[in-house]
N, C-alpha and C positions, 0 to 999 in steps of 0.2 A: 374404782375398779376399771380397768381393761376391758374395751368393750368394742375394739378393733378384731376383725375376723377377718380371713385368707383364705382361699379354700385350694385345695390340689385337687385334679381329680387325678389319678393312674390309669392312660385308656389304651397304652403305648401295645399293649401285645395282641398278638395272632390270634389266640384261643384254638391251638390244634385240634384241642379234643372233640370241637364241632363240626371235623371234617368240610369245611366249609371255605369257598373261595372269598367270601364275605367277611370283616374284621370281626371279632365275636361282640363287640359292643356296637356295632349297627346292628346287630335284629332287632327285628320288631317285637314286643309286646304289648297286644292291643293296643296298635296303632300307634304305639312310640319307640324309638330305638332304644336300645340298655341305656347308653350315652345320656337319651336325651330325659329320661325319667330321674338319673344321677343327679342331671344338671338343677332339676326342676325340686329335687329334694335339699342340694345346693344351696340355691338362689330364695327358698324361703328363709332361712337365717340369716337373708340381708348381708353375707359379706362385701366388703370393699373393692375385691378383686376375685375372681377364678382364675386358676391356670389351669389348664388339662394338657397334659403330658400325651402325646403322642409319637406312634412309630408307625407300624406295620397300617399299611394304608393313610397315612398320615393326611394327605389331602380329601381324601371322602369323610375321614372322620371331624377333621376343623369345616369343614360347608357343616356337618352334622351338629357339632357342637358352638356353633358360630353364634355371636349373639351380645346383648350391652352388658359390659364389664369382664370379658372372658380373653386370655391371652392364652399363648398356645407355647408350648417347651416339645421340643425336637430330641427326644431318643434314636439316635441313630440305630445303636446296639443296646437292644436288649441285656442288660445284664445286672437286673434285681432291684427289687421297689428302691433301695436306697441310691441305685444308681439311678432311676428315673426322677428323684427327686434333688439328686444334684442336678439335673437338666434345666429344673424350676426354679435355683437359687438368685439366679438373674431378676429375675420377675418377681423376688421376695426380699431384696435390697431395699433399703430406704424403708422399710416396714419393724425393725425391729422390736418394737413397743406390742406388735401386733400378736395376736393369735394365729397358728396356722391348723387347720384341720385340713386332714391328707385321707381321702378314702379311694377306695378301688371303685372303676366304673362298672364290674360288675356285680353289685348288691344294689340294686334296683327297688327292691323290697324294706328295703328302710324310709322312713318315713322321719320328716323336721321333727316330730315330738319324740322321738326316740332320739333323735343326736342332741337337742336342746338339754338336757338333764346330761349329759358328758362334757358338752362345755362348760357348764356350769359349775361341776365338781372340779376342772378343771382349774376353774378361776377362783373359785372360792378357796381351794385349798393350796393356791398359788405353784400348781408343779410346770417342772420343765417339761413333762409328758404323760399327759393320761390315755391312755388308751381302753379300748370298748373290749369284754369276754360274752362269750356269751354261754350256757349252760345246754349241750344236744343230745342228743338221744344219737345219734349218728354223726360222731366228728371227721368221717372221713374225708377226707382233702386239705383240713384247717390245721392251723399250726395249735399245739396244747399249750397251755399256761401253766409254768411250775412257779408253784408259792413255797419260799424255804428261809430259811434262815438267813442265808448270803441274799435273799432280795428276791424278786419278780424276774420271769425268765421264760421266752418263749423260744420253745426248741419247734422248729419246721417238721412237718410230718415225714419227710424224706430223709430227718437226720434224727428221727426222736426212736428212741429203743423200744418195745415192745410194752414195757410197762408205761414211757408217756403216752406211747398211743393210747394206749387204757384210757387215760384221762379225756373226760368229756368236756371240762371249761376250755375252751379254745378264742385265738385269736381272731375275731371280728372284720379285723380290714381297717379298722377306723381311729386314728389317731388327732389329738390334737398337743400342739407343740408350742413351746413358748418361743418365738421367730428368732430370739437371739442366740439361744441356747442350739438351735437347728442349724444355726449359719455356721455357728462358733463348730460343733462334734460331724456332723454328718460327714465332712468330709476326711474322719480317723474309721469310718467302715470296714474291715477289710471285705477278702474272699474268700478266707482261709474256709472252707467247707466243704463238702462234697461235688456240689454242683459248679464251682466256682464262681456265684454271685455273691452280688453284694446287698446285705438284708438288711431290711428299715428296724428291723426286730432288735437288730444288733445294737442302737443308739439305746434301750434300757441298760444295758449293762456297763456301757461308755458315760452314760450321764450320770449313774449311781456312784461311779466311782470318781468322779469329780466333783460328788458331793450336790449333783442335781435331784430333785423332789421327782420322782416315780411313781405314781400310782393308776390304777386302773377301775372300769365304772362294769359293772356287770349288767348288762340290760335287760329289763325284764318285758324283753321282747324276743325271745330268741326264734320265734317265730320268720321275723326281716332277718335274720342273718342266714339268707342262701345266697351262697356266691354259686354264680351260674357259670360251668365249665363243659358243660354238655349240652345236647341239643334236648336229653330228659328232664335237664335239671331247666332250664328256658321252658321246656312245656309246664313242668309243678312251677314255675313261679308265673306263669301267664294264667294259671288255675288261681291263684292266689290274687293278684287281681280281680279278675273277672269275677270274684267273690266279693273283694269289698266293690264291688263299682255297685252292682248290682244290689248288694246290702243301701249303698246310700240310694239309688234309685228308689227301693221300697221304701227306705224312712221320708223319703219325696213325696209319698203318693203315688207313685208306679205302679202299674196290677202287673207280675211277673207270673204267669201258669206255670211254667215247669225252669227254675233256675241253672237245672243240672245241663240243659238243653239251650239256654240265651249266651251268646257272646255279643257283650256292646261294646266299642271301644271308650278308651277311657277319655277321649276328646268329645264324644256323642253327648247329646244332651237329648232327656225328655221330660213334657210335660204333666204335671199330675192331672191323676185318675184318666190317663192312657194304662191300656192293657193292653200285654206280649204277648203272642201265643209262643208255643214249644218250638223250637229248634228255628229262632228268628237270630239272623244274624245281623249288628248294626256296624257298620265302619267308615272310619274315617271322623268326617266335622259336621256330622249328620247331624242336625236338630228336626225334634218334634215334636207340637205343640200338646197343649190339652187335650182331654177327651177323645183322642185319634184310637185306632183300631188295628192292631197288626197281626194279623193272622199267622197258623203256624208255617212255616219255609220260607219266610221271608226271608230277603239279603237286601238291605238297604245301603248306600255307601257315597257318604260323602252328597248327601239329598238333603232338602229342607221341606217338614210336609208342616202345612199352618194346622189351627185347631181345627178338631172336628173330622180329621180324614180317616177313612176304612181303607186299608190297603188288605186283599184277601188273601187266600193260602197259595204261595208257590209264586210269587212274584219277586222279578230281579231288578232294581232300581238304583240308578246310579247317576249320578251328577244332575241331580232335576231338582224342579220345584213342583211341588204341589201344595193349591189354596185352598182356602177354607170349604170343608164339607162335600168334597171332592170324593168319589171312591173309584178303587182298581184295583184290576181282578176278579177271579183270580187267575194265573199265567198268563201275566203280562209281565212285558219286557218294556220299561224304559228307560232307553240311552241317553248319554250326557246331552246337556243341551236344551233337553224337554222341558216344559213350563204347561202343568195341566190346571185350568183355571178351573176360580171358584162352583163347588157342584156339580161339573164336567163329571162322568163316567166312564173309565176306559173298561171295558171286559174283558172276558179270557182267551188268552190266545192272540191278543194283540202287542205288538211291537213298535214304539215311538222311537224320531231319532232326531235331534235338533228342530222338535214339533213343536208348537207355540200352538194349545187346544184349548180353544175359548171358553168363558162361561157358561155352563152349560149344556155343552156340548157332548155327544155323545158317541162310542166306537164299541159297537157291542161285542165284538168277535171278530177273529177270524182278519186283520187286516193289520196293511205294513202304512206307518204314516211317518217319512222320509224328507226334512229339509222341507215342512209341511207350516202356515200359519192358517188357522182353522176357526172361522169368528166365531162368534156368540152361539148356542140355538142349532148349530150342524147338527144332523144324524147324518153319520159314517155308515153303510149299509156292510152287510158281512162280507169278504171274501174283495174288500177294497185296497186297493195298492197306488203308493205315489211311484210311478216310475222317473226316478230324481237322479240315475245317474246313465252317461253316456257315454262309457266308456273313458270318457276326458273329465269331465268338470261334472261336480252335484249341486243339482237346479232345482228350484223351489215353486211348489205349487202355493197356490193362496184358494184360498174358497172362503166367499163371504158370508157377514152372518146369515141364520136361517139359512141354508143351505140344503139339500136333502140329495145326497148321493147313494143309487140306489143299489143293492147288492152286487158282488163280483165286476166293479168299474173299475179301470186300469186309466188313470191321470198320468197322462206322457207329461211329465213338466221339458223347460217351463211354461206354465200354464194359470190361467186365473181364471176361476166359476165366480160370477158376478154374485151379487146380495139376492136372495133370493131364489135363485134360481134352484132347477130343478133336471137331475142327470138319470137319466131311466136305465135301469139294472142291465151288468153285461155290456155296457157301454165302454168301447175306448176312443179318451177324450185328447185328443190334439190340438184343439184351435181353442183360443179362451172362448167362454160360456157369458152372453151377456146377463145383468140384472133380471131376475125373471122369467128365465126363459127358462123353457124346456130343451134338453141339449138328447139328442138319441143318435148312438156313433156306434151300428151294431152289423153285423152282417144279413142280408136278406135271407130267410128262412126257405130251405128245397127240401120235398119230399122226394122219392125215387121209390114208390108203390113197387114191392118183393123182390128189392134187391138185396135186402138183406139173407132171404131165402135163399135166393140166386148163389149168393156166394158160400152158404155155409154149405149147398151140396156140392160147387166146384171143390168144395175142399174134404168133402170128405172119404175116407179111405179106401182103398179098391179091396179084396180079397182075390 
């Protein structure tokens, strides 16, 4: 048996109906583009080659869909899957012996074990073309499938009468072809139609009549068959996701509180018996280990936190690292760059930004740590600020281990507090701080006995 596969993807059109200056196959869905979920559903049935058909935005979408074994077909004009798939016939030469499976790149929602059982009938009952139905409650948009006597016949929702629209088995998107029999008819398509394109739909009725094997696989998933043409239909299928991630997260060992309420993306990884609180959001290539803590409002994105971390309610975290047994929060803000060492404490109301905070270190409140390296054993005092940038260039302060900076200190970088050393509260620090030392940078203290009196009667009102 044949055991050669080809894949098309169709990623060539606009998608007007998304109102969108964006190609409709680059959105995002949790964290991957349509394209790029297509490709990934693709690439598990191990074919030989991909082609993805491209047009409108053509160069954003090959960077998008770019990758080993993936060749790219140039639709200039738009003018009907069968015309986009004459564009790929180049790229399907020398393959004849082969399978080609041709899907649209927007059904995103299909999953390898749902196409695996259509190749399969495919080959087993040896046709020139099988194609996928699927059975909906709502076939609006999808072409219907009429079963008759003269044969299998898929009439376009824009050209089907009133009673096919009735019909709920509709056309899926998903064909597989026998490569010789594709090279040999696709090119007798006409346009003769309303719209004046040229339909892939049209090759059953051209191959039945040259005596080619037609049959079709009904899938008993009709669930993955949402072709997404709206930005509503993109939200119900980012829903759809975000269910199974989440499902396989809890068969993992994940403690999920409130499901309706977590968005993680589908690149995120966490570790078992970690617990989510309600309304956490994770994105991007976020990992997080065991036993970690994430309270409810969290947004985490594209962060690695090891076992054992609490992060608490209402905290914003993006491109850092956090180590083992470390907690923060809650309203903290850490910016790309940050690296909060093992045990470290950041509190609420604190803001990190290409910080490196040591071992155990601590920033209870209230304070900005800026282009910061922060050793072992610090206490950060409240109302603390790296003053790191100068208008020109962003300067880094250093403070050695043990360290103790005492409330409302402003660090002019650049600047270095030696090991040790010790900076008295309201202090701003200019010159570096040696090992050990006490550093006090504050202004002399004046009293002016009832000038406050003095001035509240110059001001008060005449009659």
């Amino acid at each position: 048996m044949n055991n050669r596969l080809v894949a098309v993807i169709l990623a060539a059109g606009q998608g007007t109906r998304f109102k969108s200056s964006r190609a409709k196959v680059l959105h995002p869905l949790l964290g991957r583009t349509m394209i790029g979920l297509t490709l990934d559903t693709v690439r598990a049935l191990k074919p030989e080659r991909i082609v993805v058909v491209v047009g409108h935005q053509k160069d954003e979408v090959e960077r998008a869909a770019s990758g080993p074994g993936v060749v790219f077909a140039h639709q200039a004009k738009r003018l009907g899957t069968a015309h986009a798939l004459l564009t790929a016939r180049p790229a399907l030469r020398g393959r004849p012996a082969a399978d080609v499976l041709v899907i649209n790149a927007d059904l995103p929602l299909l999953r390898p074990a749902t196409l695996r059982p259509l190749i399969a009938r495919h080959r087993r009952r040896k046709n020139a073309l099988t194609f996928m139905t699927a059975e909906l409650a709502d076939p609006t948009g999808f072409g219907r499938v009429l079963r008759g006597t003269e044969g299998l016949r898929i009439v376009e929702e824009r050209e089907a009468s009133a009673s096919e629209r009735a019909l709920r088995e509709v056309n899926a998107g998903v064909y597989v072809f026998r490569a010789s029999d594709l090279l040999r008819f696709l090119p007798r398509v006409s346009n003769a139609n309303r719209k004046g394109e040229y339909y892939l739909t049209d090759l059953i009725a051209i191959l039945e009549e040259r005596g080619g094997k037609v049959g079709l696989y009904r899938t008993q998933h009709p669930d993955e068959v949402v072709g997404i043409n709206t930005r509503w239909e993109l939200a119900r299928a980012a829903a759809v996701l975000r269910d199974r991630k989440l499902r396989a997260l809890a068969e993992a060992g994940v403690g999920l509180a409130d499901p309706a309420t977590t968005w993680i993306d589908l690149e995120a990884a966490v570790g078992p018996d970690t617990t989510i609180g309600p309304g956490v959001v994770i994105e991007g290539r976020t990992r997080i280990g065991a036993g970690c803590r994430i309270d409810p409002g969290v947004h985490l994105k594209d962060s690695v936190l090891a076992d054992g971390v609490e992060v608490r309610a209402a905290c914003v975290i993006e491109g850092c690292r956090i180590e083992t047994g470390a907690g923060v929060g809650p309203f903290a803000r850490l910016r790309p760059g940050t690296v909060i060492g093992a045990g470290a404490h950041v509190g609420n109301f604190v803001e990190m930004k290409k910080a490196d905070f040591g071992r155990g270190a601590k920033a209870g409140h209230l304070s900005y740590l800026g282009d910061a390296e922060v050793g072992a054993d610090v206490n950060i005092g409240a109302g603390t600020i790296t003053c790191n940038y100068d208008g020109v260039n962003k300067n880094r302060t250093v403070i050695g281990e043990g360290v103790f900076i005492g409330s409302g200190t402003e660090l002019v970088a650049p600047v270095r507090i030696g090991r040790g050393a010790y900076v008295a509260a309201g202090s701003t620090i200019t010159k570096d701080v040696p090992p050990d030392a006490l550093a006090v940078a504050r202004a002399r203290q004046v009293e002016k006995p009832g000038w406050a009196a003095r001035r509240r009667a110059k001001r008060r009102p005449t009659t």
